[in-house]
C-alpha positions in Angstrom: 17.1 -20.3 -21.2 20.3 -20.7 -18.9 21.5 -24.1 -21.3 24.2 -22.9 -23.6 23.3 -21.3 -26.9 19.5 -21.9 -26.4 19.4 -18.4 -27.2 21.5 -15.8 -29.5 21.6 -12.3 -29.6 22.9 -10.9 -32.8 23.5 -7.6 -33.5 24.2 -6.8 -37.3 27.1 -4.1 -37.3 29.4 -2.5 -39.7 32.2 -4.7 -39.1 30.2 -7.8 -39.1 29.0 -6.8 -42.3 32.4 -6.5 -44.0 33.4 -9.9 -42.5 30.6 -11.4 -44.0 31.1 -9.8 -47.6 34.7 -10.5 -47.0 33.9 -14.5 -46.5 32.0 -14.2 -49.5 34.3 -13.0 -51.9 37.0 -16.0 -50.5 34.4 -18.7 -51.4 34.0 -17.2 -54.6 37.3 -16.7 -55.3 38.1 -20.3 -53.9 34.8 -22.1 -55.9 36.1 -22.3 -59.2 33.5 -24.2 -61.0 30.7 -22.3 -62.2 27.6 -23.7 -60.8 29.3 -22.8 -57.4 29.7 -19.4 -57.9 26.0 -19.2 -59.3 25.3 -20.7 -55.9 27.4 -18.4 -54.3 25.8 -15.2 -56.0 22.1 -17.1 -55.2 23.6 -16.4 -51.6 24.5 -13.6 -51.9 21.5 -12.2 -53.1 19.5 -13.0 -50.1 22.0 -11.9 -47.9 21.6 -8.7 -49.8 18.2 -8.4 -49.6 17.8 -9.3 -46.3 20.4 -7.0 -44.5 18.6 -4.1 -47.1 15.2 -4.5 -46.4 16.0 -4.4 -42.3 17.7 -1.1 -43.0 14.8 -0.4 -44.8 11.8 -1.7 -42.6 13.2 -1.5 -39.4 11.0 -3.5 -36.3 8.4 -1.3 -34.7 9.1 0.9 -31.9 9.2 -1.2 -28.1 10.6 -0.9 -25.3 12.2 -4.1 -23.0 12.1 -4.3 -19.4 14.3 -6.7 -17.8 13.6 -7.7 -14.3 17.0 -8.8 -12.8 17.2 -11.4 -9.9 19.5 -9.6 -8.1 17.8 -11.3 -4.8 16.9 -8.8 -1.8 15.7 -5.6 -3.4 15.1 -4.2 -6.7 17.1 -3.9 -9.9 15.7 -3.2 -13.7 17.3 -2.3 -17.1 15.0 -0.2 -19.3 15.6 -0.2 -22.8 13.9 1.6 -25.9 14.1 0.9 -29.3 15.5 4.1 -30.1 19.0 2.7 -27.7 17.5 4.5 -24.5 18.8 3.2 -21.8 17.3 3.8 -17.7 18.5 1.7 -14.6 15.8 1.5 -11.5 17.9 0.6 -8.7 20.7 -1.9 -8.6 20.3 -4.1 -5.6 21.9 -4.8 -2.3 25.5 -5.2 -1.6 27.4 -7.2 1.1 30.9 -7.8 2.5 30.6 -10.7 0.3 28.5 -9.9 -3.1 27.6 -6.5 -4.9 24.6 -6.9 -7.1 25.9 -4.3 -9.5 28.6 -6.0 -9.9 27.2 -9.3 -10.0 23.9 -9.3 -12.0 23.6 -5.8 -13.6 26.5 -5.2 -15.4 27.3 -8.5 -16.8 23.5 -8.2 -18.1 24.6 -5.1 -20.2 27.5 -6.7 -21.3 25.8 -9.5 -22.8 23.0 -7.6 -24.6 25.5 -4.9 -25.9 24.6 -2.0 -23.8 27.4 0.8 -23.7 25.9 3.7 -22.7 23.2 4.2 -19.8 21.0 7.3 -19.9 19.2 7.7 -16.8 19.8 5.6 -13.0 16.6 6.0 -11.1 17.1 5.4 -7.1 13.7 4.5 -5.9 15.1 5.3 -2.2 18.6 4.7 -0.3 18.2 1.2 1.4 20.8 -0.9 0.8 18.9 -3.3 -1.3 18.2 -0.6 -3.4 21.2 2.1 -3.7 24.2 -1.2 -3.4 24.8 -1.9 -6.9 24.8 1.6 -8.1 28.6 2.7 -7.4 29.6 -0.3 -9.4 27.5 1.0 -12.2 28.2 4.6 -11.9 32.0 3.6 -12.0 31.8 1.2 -15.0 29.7 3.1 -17.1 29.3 6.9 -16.1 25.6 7.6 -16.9 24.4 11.2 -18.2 22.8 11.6 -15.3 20.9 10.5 -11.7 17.6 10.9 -10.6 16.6 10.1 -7.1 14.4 11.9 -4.3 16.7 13.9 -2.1 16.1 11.4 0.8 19.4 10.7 3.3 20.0 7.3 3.8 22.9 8.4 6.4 24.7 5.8 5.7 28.3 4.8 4.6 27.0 3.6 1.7 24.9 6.9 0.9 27.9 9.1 2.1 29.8 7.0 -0.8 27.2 7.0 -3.7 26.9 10.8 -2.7 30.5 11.5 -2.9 30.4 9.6 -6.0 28.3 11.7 -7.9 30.5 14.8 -7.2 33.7 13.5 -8.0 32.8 12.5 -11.8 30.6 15.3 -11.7 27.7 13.1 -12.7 23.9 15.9 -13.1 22.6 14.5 -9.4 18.1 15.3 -10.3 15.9 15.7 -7.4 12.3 14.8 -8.3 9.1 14.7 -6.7 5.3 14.2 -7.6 4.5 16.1 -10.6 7.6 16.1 -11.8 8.4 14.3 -15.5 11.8 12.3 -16.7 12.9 13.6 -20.0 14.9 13.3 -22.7 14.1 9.8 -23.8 12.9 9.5 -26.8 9.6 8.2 -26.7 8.9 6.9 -23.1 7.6 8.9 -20.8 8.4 8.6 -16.7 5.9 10.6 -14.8 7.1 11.2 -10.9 3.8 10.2 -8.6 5.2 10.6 -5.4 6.4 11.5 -2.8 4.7 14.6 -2.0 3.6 16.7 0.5 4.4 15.4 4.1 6.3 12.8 2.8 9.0 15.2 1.0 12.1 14.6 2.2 12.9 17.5 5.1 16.2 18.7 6.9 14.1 17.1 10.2 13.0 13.7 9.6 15.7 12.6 6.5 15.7 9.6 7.4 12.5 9.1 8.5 10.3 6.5 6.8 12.8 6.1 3.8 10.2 3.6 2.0 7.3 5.6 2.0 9.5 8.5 0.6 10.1 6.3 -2.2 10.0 7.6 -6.1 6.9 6.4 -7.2 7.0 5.8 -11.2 4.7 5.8 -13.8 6.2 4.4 -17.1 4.6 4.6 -20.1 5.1 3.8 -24.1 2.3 4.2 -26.3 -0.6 2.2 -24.5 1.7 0.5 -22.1 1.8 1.6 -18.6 3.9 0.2 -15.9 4.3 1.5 -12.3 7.3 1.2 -10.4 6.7 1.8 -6.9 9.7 1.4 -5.0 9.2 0.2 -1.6 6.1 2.5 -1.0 3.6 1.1 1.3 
């Protein structure tokens, strides 16, 4: 998959569409003989009725979960056939590398992702919470969904201060608690609860077992996200 072109992603838009009818009429106008332009229509046709009947039977409903190799930690890209888009943590960054940076944005550059819904952050390691500044900067997500947990660290201090300078809705979740607004997938919260809800006393207390625990599911698909929840 990494050779060049052994795959392409195409994505049929407006503009490509004009192109295409605009190439079209240049060949015809340029074929002058009239076998050619028979041909020409003949290809036309089938153009025709292939862009028409995918407006008109549309692929079924999915959704895609990418699993980014972002190294130490976690990082997924969610995505829904309806153009839902949820980020699960973003993984680590160094003095050297962000992750963000590195894997996760490049990744919805190349499959044509402008706009991210929802960032989930399972819990504020490092590995975890690194790549999401260099998200929430590139792409300013509707909103963020985490646990209330304090990392107290610099790099929570700066995600936090983050999130209040573009104003970004900051979502604090916990067991029994369901992600919304996304058009058919469903994100039910499964932990933490009870003694392992964040508290003023022990913040930063066993941050992985005060991990958002998630339940994802899509028709009959189920996946669980668990963080790093022992």
């Amino acid at each position: 998959g990494n050779a060049p072109l052994a795959y392409v992603d195409s994505h049929f838009t407006l503009t490509a569409s004009l192109l295409f009818y605009l190439g079209v009429g240049v060949v015809i106008n340029l074929w002058r003989k009239r076998f050619r332009k028979w041909v020409v229509i003949g290809v036309l046709l089938v153009s025709d009725g292939w862009l028409f009947g995918s407006m008109l039977f549309p692929p079924a409903p999915h959704i895609r979960v990418t699993v980014l190799d972002v190294g130490q930690g976690d990082g997924m890209v969610i995505q829904s056939s309806e153009g839902d888009v949820v980020i699960l943590d973003a993984g680590p960054r160094t003095a050297t590398e962000d992750a963000g940076t590195r894997f996760v944005l490049p990744f919805l550059h190349q499959t044509g992702i402008r706009h991210v819904g929802t960032v989930i952050i399972s819990h504020p390691h490092s590995d975890h919470l690194g790549g999401i500044p260099a998200i929430l900067r590139a792409c300013t997500p509707d909103r963020v969904v985490d646990a209330g947990s304090d990392g107290q660290s610099s790099l929570d201090n700066e995600f936090r201060k983050l999130v209040d300078s573009i104003h970004l809705p900051h979502v604090i979740l916990h067991a029994g608690c369901m992600i919304d607004s996304i058009a058919g997938l469903r994100l039910y919260v499964l932990h933490p609860s009870g003694s392992f809800l964040p508290v003023p006393a022990a913040r930063r207390a066993n941050l992985n077992n005060k991990s958002l625990v998630v339940k994802l599911c899509y028709g009959r698909t189920s996946i669980l996200l668990s963080g790093d929840a022992g």
